[in-house]
N, C-alpha and C positions, 0 to 999 in steps of 0.2 A: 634241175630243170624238170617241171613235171609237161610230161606229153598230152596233147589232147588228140584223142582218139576221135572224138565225133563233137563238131558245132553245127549252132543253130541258131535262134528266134526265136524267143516265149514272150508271151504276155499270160500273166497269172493272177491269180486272186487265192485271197485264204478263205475259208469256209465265213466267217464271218464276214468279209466284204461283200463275197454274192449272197448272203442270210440278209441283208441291210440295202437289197436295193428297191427301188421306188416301181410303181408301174413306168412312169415314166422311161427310167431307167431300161427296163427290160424291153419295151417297146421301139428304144433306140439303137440297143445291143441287133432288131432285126436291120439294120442300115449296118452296123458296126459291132464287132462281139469288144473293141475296145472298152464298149459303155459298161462293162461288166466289169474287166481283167486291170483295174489301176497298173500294174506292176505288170511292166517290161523292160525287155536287153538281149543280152549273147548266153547261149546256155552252152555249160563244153560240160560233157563227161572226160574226166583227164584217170589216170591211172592212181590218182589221191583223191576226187571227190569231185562229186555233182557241183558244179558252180553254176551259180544264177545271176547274173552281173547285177547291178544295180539294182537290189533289191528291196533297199532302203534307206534311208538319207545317209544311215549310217556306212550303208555298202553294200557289198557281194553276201549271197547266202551261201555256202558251202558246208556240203552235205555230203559225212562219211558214208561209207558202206552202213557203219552201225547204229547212222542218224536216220535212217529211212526203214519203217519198221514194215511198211505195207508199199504195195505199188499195184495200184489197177487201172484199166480202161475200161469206163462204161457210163451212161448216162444216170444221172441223179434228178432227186426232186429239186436239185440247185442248181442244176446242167443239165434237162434233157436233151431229149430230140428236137424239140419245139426252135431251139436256139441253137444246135450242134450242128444239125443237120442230118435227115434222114437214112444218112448210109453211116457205115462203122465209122468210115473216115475220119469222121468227125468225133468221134467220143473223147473227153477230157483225161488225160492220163492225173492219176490222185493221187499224190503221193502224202502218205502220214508220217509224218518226223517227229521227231522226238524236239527238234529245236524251231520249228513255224508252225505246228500243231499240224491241219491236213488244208492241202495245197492242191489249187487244181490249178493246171500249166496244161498248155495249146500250143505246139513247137510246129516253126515255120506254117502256119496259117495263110491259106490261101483267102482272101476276103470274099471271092462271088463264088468258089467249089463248094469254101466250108472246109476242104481237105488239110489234114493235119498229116507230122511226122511224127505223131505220136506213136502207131502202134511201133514202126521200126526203133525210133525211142526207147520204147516197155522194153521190147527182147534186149535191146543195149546194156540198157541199167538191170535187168533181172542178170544175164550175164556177168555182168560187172560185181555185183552183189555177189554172187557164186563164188564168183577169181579168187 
């Protein structure tokens, strides 16, 4: 039985879904960051791997320690401010895998703050990574 140490709530997108969206698109994401993040579910850090529920028709993504080769919080030319939201809260946790290429995830998203669980998140998974 593996343990989950910490859940949540994402909605995600790969680097190419938010490279591919329209004005339209971006101008709806300010009502909804939905319009952005196709891909959502339950995110658990457990003591064997990142798990993404539903991440694709096929299934769960699950993500060793040594599938995640990078992990930052900050605004990009594909996620800034403009759409995060002006305080840290908000910034996109990135993760680059070696198996969904680099991945920006928004855990438990509050939709009028903007406020995310991201940064407590990062310390989770950097920690985790370390163990």
């Amino acid at each position: 039985m593996t343990d989950v140490m910490r859940s949540g709530s994402y909605i995600a997108a790969t680097v190419a879904e938010l490279s591919q969206h329209s004005a339209a698109d971006k101008a709806a994401c300010l009502v909804s960051q939905r319009a952005l993040f196709p891909r959502r579910g339950r995110i658990e850090l457990t003591d064997k791997g990142l798990v993404l529920t539903d991440w694709s028709d096929t299934g769960d993504l699950t993500l060793s320690r040594e599938a995640i080769l990078s992990l930052r919080r900050e605004f990009t030319s594909l996620y800034g401010r403009f759409f995060g939201g002006l305080l840290n809260a908000g910034k996109p946790l990135i993760l680059q895998t070696t198996t969904a290429g680099v991945i920006y995830v928004l855990i438990d998203r509050r939709e009028l703050s903007e406020f995310t669980s991201n940064r407590r998140w990062a310390a989770a998974i950097a920690a985790w990574r370390r163990s």
